[in-house]
C-alpha positions in Angstrom: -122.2 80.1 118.5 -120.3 77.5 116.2 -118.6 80.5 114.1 -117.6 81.4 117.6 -116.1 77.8 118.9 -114.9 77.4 115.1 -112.8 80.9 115.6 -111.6 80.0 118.8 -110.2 76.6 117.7 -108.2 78.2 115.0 -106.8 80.5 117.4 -105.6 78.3 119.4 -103.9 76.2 116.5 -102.2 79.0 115.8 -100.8 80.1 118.6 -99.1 76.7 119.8 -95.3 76.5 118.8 -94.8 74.8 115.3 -93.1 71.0 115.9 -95.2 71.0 118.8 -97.4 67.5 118.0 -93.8 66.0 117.5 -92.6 66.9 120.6 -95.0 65.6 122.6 -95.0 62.4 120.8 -91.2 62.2 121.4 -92.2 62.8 125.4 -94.5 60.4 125.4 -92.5 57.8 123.7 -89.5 58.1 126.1 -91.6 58.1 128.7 -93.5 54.8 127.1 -91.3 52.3 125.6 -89.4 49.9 127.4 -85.3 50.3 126.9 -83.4 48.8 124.3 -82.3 45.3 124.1 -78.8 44.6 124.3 -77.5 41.3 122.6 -74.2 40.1 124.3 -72.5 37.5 122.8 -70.5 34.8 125.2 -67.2 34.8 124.7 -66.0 31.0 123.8 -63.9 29.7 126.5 -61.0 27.7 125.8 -59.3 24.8 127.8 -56.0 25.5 129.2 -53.0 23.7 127.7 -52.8 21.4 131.0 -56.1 20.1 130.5 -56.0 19.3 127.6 -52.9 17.3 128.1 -54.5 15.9 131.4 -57.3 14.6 129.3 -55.0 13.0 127.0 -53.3 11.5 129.1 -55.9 10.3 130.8 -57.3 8.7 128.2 -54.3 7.5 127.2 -54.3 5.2 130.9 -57.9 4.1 130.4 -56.7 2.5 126.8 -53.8 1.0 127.8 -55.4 -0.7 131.1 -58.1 -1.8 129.3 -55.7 -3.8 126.8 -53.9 -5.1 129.1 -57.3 -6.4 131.0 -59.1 -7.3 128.1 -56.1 -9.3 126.6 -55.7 -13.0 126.9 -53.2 -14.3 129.0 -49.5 -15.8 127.4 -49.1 -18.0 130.1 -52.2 -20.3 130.0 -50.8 -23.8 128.0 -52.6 -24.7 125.2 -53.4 -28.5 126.9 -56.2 -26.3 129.1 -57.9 -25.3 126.1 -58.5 -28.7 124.1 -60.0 -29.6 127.0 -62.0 -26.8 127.7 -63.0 -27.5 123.9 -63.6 -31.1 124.6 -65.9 -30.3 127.8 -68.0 -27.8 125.3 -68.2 -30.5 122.8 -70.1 -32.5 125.6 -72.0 -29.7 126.6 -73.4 -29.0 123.3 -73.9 -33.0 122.6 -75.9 -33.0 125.7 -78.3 -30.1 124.8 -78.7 -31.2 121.3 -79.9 -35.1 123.0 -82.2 -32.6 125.2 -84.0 -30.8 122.5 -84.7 -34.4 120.6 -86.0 -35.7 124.1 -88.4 -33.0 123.9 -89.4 -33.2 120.5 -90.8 -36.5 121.0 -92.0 -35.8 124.4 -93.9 -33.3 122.3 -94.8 -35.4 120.0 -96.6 -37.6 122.1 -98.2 -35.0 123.7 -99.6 -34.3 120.8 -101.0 -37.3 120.1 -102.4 -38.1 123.8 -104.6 -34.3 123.4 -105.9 -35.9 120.3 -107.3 -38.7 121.6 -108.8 -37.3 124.6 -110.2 -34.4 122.3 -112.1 -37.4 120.3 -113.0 -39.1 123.6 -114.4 -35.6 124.6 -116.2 -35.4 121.3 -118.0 -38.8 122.2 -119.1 -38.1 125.2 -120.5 -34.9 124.0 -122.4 -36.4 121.3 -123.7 -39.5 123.8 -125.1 -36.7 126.3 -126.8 -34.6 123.2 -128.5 -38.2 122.0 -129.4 -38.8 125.4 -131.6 -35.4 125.8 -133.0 -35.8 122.5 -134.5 -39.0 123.8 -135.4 -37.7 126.9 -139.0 -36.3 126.9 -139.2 -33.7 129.2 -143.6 -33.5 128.9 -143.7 -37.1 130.2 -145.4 -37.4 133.3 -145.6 -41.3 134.1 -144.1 -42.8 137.1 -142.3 -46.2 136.9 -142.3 -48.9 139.2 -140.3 -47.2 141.9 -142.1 -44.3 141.7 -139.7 -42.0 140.0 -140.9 -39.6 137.2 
């Protein structure tokens, strides 16, 4: 029986049409795989010769305005600003007299949380010394009756 099936398998791989396996893998392939992958490159696009020149001009106004705000004025007279100088003079006298007020402010501070630290410190230590004394396991009464 296998010299039989053996026999008949050759026979039929012989009679089948040579390039046959690559055929059908061909078929199947097609049949298969996805289609290709075309790559398109964008093409650069360029600003047309108005813009350009729009932007530039544009640019161009913004700059110019710009200086023109930004600039100080020729007509203000020169008395306004030794005064304004003057006034700033004050201003800065005035904040530096300030800042010395409250450095000693804060100076005293200092001082006035010190003593009431040390003050703090003595009371504490009166109230400990007064426990110690206290004895907690004495029962007698005194003359008003009191523990």
């Amino acid at each position: 029986m296998n010299s039989l099936l053996d026999e008949l398998g050759r026979l039929d791989r012989e009679a089948s049409p040579i390039g046959l396996e690559a055929g059908v893998l061909d078929a199947v392939g097609r049949a298969m795989a996805p289609a290709p992958i075309t790559l398109v490159q964008p093409t650069p696009r360029r600003f047309p010769a108005i813009a350009r020149f729009s932007l530039a001009a544009a640019l161009l106004c913004a700059a110019s305005v710009s200086v023109v705000m930004l600039r100080p004025s020729v007509s203000v007279p020169t008395a306004g600003l030794s005064g304004r100088g003057e006034m700033l003079a004050v201003s800065l006298e005035a904040d530096v007299e300030s800042l010395l007020a409250l450095d000693q402010i804060e100076h005293e501070l200092e001082q006035s949380v010190a003593a009431w630290s040390l003050r703090a410190q003595a009371v504490d230590s009166d109230l400990n010394s007064a426990w110690v004394a206290l004895d907690l396991m004495d029962s007698s009464v005194d003359e008003n009756g009191a523990l």
